[in-house]
C-alpha positions as a Markdown table, in Angstrom:
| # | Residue | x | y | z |
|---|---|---|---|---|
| 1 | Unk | 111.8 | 111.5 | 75.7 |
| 2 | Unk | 114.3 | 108.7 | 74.9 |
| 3 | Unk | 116.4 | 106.8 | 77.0 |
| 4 | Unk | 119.4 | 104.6 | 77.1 |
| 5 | Unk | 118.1 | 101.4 | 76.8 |
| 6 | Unk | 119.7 | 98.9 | 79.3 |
| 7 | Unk | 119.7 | 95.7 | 81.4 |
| 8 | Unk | 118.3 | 96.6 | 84.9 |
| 9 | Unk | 116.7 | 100.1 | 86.0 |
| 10 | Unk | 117.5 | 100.2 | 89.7 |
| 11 | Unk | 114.9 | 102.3 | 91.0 |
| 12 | Unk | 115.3 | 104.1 | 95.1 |
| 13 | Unk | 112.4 | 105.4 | 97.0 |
| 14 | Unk | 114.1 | 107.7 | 99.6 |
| 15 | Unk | 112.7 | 109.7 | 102.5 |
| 16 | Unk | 114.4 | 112.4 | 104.6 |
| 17 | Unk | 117.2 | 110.0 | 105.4 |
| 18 | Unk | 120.2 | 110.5 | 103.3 |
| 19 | Unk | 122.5 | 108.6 | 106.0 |
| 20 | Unk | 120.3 | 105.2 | 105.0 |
| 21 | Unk | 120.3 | 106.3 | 101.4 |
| 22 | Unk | 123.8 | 106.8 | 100.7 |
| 23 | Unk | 124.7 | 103.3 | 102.2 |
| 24 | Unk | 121.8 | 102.0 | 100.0 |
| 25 | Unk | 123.7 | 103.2 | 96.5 |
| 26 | Unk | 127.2 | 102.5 | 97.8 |
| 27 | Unk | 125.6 | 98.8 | 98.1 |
| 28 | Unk | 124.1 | 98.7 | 95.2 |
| 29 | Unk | 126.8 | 100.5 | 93.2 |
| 30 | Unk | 129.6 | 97.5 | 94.8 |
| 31 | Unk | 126.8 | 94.8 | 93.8 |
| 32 | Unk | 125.6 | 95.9 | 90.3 |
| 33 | Unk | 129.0 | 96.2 | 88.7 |
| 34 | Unk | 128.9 | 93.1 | 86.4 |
| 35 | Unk | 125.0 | 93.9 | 84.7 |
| 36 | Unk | 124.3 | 96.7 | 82.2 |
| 37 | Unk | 122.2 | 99.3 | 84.7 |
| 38 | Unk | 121.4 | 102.6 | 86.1 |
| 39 | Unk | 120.7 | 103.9 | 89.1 |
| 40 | Unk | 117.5 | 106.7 | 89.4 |
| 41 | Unk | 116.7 | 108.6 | 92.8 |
| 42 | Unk | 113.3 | 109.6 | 93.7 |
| 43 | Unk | 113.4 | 111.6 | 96.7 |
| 44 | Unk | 110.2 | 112.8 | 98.6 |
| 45 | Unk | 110.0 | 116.0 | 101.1 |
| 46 | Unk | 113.8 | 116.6 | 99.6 |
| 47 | Unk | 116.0 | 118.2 | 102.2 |
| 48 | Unk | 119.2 | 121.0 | 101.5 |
| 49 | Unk | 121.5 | 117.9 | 102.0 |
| 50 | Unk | 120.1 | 114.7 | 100.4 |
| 51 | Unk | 120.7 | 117.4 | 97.3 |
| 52 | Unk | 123.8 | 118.3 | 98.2 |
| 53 | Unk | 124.8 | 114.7 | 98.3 |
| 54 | Unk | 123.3 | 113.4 | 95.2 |
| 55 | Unk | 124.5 | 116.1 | 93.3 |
| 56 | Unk | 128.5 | 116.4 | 94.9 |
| 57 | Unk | 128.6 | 112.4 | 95.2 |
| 58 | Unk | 126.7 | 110.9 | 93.1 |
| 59 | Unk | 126.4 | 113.0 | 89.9 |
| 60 | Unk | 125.9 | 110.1 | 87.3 |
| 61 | Unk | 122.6 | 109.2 | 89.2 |
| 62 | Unk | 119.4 | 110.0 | 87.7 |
| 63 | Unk | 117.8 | 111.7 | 90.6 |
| 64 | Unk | 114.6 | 113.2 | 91.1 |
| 65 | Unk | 113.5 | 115.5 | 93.8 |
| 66 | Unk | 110.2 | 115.9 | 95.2 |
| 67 | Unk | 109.7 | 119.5 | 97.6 |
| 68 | Unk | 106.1 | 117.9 | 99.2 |
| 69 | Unk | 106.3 | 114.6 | 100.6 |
| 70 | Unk | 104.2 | 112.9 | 97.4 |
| 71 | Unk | 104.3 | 109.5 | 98.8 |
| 72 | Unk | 105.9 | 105.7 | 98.1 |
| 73 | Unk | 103.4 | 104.8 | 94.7 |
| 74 | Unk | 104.4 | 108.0 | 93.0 |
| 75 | Unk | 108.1 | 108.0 | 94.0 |
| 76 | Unk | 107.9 | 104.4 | 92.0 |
| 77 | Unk | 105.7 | 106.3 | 89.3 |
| 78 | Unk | 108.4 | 108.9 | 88.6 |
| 79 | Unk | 111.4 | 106.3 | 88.5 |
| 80 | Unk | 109.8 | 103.6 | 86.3 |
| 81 | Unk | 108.8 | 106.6 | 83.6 |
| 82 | Unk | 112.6 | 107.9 | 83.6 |
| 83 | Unk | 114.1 | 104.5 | 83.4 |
| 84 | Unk | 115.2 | 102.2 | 80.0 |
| 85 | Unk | 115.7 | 98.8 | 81.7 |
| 86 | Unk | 114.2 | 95.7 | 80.5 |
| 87 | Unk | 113.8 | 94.7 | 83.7 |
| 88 | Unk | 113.2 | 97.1 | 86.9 |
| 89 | Unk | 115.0 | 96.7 | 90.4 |
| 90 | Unk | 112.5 | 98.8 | 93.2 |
| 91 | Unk | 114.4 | 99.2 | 96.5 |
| 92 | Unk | 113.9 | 101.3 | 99.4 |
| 93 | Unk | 115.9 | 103.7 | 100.4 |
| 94 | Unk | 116.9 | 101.9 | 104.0 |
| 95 | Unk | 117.7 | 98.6 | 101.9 |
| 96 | Unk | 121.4 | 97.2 | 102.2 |
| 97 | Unk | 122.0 | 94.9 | 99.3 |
| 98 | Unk | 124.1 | 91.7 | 99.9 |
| 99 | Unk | 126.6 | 90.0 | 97.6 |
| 100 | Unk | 124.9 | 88.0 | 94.5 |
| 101 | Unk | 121.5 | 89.4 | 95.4 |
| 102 | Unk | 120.9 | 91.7 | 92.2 |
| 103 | Unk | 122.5 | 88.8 | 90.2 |
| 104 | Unk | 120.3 | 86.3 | 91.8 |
| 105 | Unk | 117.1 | 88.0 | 91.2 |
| 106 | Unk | 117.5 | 89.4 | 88.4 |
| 107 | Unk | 118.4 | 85.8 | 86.5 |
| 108 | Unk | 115.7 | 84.2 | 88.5 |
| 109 | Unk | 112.8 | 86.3 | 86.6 |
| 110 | Unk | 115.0 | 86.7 | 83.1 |
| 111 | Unk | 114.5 | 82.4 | 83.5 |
| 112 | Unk | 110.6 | 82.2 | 84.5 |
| 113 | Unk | 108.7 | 84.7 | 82.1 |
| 114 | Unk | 105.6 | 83.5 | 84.1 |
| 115 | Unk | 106.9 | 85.5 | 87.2 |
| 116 | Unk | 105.8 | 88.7 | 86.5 |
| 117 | Unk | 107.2 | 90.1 | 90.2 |
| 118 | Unk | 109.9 | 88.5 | 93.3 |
| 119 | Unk | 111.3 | 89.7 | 96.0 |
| 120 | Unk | 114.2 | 88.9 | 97.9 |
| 121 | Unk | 114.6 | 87.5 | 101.4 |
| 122 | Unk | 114.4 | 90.6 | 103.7 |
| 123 | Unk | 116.3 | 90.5 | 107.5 |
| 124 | Unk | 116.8 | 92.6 | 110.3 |
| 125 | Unk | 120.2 | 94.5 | 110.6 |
| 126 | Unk | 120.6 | 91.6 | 113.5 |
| 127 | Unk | 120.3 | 88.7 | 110.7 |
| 128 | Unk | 116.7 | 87.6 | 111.8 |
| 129 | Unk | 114.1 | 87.1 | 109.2 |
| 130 | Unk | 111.9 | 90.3 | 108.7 |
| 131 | Unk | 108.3 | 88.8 | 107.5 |
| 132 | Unk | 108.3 | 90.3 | 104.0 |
| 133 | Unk | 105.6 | 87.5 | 102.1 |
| 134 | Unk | 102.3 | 87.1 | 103.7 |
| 135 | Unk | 98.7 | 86.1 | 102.6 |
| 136 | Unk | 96.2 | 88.3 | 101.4 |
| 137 | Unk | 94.7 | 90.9 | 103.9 |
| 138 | Unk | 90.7 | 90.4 | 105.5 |
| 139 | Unk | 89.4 | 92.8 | 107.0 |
| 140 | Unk | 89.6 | 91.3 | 110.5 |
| 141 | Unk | 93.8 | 90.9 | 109.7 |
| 142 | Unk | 93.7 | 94.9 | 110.6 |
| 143 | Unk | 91.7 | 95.1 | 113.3 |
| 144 | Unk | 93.6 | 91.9 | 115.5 |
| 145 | Unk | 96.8 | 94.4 | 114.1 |
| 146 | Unk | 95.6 | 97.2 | 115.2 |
| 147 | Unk | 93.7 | 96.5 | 118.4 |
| 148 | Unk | 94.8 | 94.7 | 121.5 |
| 149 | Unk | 92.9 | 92.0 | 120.9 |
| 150 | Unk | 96.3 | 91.0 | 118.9 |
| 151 | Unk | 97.3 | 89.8 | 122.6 |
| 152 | Unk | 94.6 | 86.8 | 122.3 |
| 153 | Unk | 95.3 | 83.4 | 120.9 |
| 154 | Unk | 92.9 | 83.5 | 118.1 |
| 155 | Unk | 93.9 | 86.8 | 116.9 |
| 156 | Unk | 97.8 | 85.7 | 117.3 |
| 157 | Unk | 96.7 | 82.2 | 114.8 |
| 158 | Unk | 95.5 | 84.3 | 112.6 |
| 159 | Unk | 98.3 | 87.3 | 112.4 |
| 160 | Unk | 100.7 | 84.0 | 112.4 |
| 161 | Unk | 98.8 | 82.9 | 109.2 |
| 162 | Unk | 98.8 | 86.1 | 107.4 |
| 163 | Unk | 102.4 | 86.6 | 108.3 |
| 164 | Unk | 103.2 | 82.9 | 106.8 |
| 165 | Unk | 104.9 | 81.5 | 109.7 |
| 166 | Unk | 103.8 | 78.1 | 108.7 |
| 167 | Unk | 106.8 | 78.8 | 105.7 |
| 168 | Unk | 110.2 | 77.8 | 106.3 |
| 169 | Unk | 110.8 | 80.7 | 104.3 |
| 170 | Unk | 113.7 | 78.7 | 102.9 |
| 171 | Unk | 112.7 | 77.5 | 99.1 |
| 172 | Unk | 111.0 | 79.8 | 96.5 |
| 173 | Unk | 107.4 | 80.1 | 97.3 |
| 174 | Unk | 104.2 | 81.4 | 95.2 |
| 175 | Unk | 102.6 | 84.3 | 97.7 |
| 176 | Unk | 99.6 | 86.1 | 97.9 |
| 177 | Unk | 101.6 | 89.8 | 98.5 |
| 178 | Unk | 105.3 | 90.9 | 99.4 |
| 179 | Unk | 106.2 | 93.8 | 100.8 |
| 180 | Unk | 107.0 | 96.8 | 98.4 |
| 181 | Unk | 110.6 | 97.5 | 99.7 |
| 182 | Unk | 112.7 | 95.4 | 97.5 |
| 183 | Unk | 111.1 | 94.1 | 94.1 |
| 184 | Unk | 112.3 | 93.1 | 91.0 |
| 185 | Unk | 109.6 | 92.9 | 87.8 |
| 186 | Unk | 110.1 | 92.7 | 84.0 |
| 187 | Unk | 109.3 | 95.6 | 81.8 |
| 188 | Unk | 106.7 | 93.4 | 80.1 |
| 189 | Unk | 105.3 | 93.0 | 83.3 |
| 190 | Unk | 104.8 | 95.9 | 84.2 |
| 191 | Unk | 103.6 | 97.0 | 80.5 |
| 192 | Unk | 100.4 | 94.8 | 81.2 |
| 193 | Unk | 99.9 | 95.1 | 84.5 |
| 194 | Unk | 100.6 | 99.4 | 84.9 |
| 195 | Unk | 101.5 | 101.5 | 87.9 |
| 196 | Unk | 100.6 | 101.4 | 91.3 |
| 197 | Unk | 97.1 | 102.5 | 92.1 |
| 198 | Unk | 97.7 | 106.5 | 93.2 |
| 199 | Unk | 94.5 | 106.3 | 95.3 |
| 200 | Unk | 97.0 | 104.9 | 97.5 |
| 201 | Unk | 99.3 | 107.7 | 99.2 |
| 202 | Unk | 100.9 | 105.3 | 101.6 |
| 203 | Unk | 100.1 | 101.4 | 103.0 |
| 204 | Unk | 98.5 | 99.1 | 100.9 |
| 205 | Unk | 99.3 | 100.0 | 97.4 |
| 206 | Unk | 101.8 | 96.7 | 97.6 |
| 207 | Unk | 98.8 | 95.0 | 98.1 |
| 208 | Unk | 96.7 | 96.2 | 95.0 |
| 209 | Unk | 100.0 | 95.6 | 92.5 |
| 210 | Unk | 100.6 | 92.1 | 93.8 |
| 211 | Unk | 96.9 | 91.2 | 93.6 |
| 212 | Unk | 96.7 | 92.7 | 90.0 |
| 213 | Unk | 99.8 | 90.5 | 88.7 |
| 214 | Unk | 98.1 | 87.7 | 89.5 |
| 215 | Unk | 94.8 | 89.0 | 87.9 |
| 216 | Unk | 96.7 | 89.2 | 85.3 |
| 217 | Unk | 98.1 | 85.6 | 85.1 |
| 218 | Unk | 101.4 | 86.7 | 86.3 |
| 219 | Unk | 103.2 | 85.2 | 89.5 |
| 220 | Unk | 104.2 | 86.4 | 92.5 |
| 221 | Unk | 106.9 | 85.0 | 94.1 |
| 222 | Unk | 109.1 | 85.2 | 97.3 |
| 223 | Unk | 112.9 | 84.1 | 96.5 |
| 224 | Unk | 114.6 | 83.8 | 99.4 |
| 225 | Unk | 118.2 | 82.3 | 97.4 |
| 226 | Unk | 118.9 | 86.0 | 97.4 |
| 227 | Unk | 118.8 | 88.4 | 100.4 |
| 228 | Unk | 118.9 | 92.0 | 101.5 |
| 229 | Unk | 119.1 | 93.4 | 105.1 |
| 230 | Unk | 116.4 | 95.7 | 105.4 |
| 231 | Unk | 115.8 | 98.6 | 108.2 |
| 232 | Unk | 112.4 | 98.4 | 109.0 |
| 233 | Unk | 110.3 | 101.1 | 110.5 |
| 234 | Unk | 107.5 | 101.0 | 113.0 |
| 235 | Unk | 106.2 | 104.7 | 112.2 |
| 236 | Unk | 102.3 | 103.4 | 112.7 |
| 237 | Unk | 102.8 | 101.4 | 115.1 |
| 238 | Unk | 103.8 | 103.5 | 118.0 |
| 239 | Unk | 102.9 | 103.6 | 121.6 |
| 240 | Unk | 100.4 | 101.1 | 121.5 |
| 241 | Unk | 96.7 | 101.3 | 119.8 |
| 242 | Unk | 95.4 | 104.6 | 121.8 |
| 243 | Unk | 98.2 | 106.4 | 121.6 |
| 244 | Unk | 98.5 | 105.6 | 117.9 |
| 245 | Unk | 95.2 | 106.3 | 117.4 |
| 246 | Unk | 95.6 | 110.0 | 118.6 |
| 247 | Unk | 98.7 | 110.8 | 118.0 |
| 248 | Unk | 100.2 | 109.4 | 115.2 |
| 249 | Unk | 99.0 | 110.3 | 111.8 |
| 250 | Unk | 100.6 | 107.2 | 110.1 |
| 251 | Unk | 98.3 | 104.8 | 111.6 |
| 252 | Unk | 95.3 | 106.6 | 109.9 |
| 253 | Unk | 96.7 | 106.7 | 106.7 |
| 254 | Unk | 97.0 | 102.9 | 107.0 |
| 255 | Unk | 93.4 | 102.2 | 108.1 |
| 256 | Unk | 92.0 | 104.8 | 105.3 |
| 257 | Unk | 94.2 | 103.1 | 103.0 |
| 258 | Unk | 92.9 | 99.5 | 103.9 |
| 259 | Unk | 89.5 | 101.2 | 103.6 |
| 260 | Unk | 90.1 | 101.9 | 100.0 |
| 261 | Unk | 91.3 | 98.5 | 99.1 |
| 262 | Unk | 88.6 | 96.7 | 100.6 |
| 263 | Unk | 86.2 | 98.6 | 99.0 |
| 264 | Unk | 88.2 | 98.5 | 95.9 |
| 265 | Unk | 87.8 | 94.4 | 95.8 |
| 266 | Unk | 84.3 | 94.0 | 98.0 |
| 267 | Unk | 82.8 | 90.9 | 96.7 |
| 268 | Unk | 85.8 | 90.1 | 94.7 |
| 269 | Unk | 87.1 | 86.5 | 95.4 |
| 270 | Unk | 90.7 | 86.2 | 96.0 |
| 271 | Unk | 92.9 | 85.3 | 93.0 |
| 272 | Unk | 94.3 | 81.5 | 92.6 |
| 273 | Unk | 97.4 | 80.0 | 93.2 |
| 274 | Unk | 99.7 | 77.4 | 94.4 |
């Protein structure tokens, strides 16, 4: 099938929250109005009234539903196969876009063909810095994360390395990995470097795509000129670690995914950069 071709693809991830959602297009619909783009949906564990708004509100949107809950990779899958933009916008579904941000972005990669992926500055509703760029995961990164031995000063240096915080987080920065829930790439990009891995159902799968651009000779960059406010989650990382540990499925899904990635790159070295 065929599609209209055009600038930017704006791509939405949603997941049983069409309050979040519906503020997420009205903010990208106020910001997007000078660029040639569409807007495309992918909804998982679709309710009765994310439907009902997407289809009485929102009509001109390309929107997908999903009855099972399928996961973030192939809610990305399904959007990037419908879409015709040169250039693809991936936002969550709980991302609030700020004035000039879609502008910003999107002439920051159309300028540097080596950047094959950026992502935006990311804050709290409250206007603090969300960590969003970080260095690559060890294996000892999830168990200080997951553990209480997070509480100790060794395990706090390193979570403060992985997390950046020696960055100012003020000027563009090459990164090892950013966090999937605002990204912009290039259709040529993504043409050499492919989908998300779909062994990954959930957690992780950021990783893997950011690590394969820069296999494949492509940057990754954190571009903090533009910003989104971003409502973040803690949904494994509950109750502290026994509690999560028995009760909340979200934190296994993140250790089994980090199980698969490690495996995936075991005895791989890390890839170069800046």
């Amino acid at each position: 099938m065929e599609y209209k071709k055009v600038e930017l693809s704006i791509i939405i991830n949603s997941y049983k929250n069409p309050e979040l959602l519906k503020i997420c297009i009205e903010s990208v619909k106020k910001n997007a109005k000078n660029i040639n783009h569409e807007i495309i949906v992918s909804d998982s564990a679709t309710e009765e009234d994310t439907e009902m708004m997407m289809r009485e509100d929102y009509p001109e949107i390309k929107f997908f539903p999903f009855r099972k809950n399928v996961g973030f990779q192939a809610l990305l899958r399904k959007g990037i196969e419908e879409s015709g933009g040169e250039y693809l916008l991936l936002l969550n579904g709980d991302i609030l876009v700020s004035p000039g941000s879609i502008e910003k972005l999107l002439d920051f990669i159309k300028e540097n063909p080596e950047v094959g992926l950026a992502g935006p500055k990311l804050l709290n509703f409250n206007g603090k810095l969300q960590y969003s760029c970080f260095r690559f995961y060890k294996p000892i990164t999830i168990v200080y994360r997951r553990t209480l031995l997070k509480r100790f000063k060794f395990a706090r240096r390193h979570l403060d390395w992985f997390l950046m915080k020696d960055y100012d987080h003020k000027e563009p920065k090459e990164v090892d990995w950013l966090m999937g829930s605002a990204l912009i790439i290039s259709r040529s990009a993504f043409e050499k470097v492919g989908h998300m891995d779909s062994r990954f159902f959930m957690y992780m799968e950021d990783v893997d795509w950011c690590r394969r651009f820069w296999e494949n000779n492509l940057k990754v960059i954190y571009y903090p000129q533009a910003k989104m406010h971003h409502y973040l989650g803690k949904g494994s990382d509950g109750g502290g670690f026994f509690r999560s540990l028995l009760f909340n499925k979200l934190t296994w899904v993140h250790i089994f995914s980090a199980i698969k990635y490690f495996k995936k790159y075991y005895g791989k070295p890390f890839p170069k950069h800046d």
